[in-house]
N, C-alpha and C positions, 0 to 999 in steps of 0.2 A: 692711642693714635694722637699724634703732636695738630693741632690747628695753628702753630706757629711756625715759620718757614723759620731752618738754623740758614746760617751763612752759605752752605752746599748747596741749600735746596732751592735756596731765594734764586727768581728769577730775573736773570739782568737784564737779556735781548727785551724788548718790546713787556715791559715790567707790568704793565696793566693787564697784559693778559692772564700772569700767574694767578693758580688759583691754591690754597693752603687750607682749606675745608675739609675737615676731615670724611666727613659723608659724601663731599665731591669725588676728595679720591678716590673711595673706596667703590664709589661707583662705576669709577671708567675701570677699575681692577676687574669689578664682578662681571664689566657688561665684556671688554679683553675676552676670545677666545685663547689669544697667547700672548706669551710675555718673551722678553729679548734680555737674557741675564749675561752681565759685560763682567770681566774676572781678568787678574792679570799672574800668568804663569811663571816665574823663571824670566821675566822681562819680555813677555810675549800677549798680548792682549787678544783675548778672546770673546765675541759677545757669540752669545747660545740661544737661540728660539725654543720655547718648552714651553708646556702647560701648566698652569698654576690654580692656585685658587685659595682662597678668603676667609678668615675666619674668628670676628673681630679685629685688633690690631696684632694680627695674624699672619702673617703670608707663606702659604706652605710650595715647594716644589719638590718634586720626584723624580725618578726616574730607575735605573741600573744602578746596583751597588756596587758595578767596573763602573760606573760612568766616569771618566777623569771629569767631569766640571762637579758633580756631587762630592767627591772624592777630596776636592781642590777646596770646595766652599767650605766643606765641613771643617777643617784647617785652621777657619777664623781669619780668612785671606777679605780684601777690601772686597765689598759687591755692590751692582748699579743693576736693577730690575729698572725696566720700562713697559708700558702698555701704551699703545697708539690705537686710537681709534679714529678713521676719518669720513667725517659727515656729507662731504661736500668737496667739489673740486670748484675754484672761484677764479671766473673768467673774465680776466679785465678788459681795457681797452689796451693797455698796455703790456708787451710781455712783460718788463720788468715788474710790476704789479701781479702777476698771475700770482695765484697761491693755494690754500688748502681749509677748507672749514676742518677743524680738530678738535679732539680732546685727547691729552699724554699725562701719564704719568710715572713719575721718576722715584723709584726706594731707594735710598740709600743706609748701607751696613754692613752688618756680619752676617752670615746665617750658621744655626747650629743643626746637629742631629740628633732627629727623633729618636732615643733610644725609648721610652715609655712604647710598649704597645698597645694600650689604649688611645692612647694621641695619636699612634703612629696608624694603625685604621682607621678612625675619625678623620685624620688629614686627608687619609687617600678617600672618604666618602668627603668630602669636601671639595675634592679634585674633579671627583667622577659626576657630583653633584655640577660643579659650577660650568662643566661640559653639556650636559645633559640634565637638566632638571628632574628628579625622580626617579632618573634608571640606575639608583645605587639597589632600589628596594627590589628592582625587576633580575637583577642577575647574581651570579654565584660571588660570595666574596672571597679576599684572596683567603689561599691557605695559608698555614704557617710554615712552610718551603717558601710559597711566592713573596711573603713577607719577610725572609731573610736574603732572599734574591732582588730585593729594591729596596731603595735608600729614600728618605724624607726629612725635606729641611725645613725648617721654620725659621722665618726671617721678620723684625716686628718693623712695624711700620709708623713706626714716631718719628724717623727722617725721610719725610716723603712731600712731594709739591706736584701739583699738576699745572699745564699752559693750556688754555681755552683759545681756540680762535673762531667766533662765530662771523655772521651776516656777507655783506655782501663783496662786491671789489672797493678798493680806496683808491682810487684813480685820481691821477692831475688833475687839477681844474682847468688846465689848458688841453689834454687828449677828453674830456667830457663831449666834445662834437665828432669824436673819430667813429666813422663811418664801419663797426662791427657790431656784431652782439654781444653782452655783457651781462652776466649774471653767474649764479651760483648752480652748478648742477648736481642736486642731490644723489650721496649713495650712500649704502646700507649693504646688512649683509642678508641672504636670503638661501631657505635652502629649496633643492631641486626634489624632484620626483626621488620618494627613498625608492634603492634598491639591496632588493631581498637578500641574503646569503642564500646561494643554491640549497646549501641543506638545512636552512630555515624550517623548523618546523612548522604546517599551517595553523591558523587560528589564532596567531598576536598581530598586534597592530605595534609599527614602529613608532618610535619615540617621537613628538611634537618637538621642531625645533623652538622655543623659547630663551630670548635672551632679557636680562632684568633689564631696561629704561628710565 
């Protein structure tokens, strides 16, 4: 994985934000529940929501082996992975000042296909891993029908930057007296009361949600 931004990745808007660390990246990658994979078909541009996941400078994604966007990537067509994570919503005095605590990050490449089937389950414990911490070892793995029935890409991660936005609002120093409140209001992700599958068998405890930080 590159620690130096190419030409693509370097960040122009607001350039002190960008961040090019490779541990940075790779962090908002791991802590991403999903990622937004952008692909252009036939002159038609399509960004895709899917699940991903990490594995040195690695990046694997799955799905259906009908999937037209696996189908399309595998091809060696241009591709733009992102992961957004946001910390914070930042409340100026201004609206033009409103904005977002963040962290994103951007891959750019090709992605190939997993033909190897020991990389190609490894990927998918890496997948199911980076979801759920653990519960590759708790459930059945695929078979070898459901492993010709999905497809896995590997996309590396040498062209990749991330944009940080932390603290507080940057307001005028002339709106500094406007009569509202101003601050950052923290969010995060959380999860709720699990619920069971009806025919759950009794005596397991569901999965701890954990996400890396």
């Amino acid at each position: 994985m590159a620690s130096a931004p190419s030409p693509r990745t370097t960040v122009k808007r607001l350039p002190k934000r960008g961040v090019y660390d490779a541990p940075a990246i790779a962090a908002i990658l791991d802590e991403a529940l999903a990622c937004h994979v952008g692909f252009v078909v036939e002159g038609q541009p399509y960004v895709i929501p899917t699940i991903h996941g990490r594995s040195g400078d690695r990046l694997y994604l799955h799905g259906s082996a009908a999937s037209r966007m696996l189908r399309a990537l595998s091809g060696g067509i241009p591709a733009c992975v992102t992961a957004t994570l946001i910390d914070g919503l930042v409340m100026a005095r201004s609206a033009f000042h409103h904005s977002m605590n963040y962290r994103s990050a951007v891959v750019l490449g090709t992605a190939t296909l997993v033909e190897d089937p020991d990389e190609k389950m490894e990927a998918l414990r890496v997948i199911v891993e980076h979801v759920s911490p653990g519960r590759w070892a708790e459930v059945r793995w695929p078979t070898p029908k459901e492993l010709l029935a999905t497809s896995v890409l590997g996309m590396s991660l040498e062209e990749a930057s991330a944009k940080v936005r932390t603290g507080p609002p940057i307001d005028d120093a002339e709106d500094m007296d406007f009569a509202c409140w101003a601050g950052v209001l923290p969010l995060g992700i959380t999860a709720g009361a699990p619920i069971p599958d009806a025919a759950c068998r009794p005596g397991f405890n569901p999965p701890e949600f954990r996400r890396p930080r």
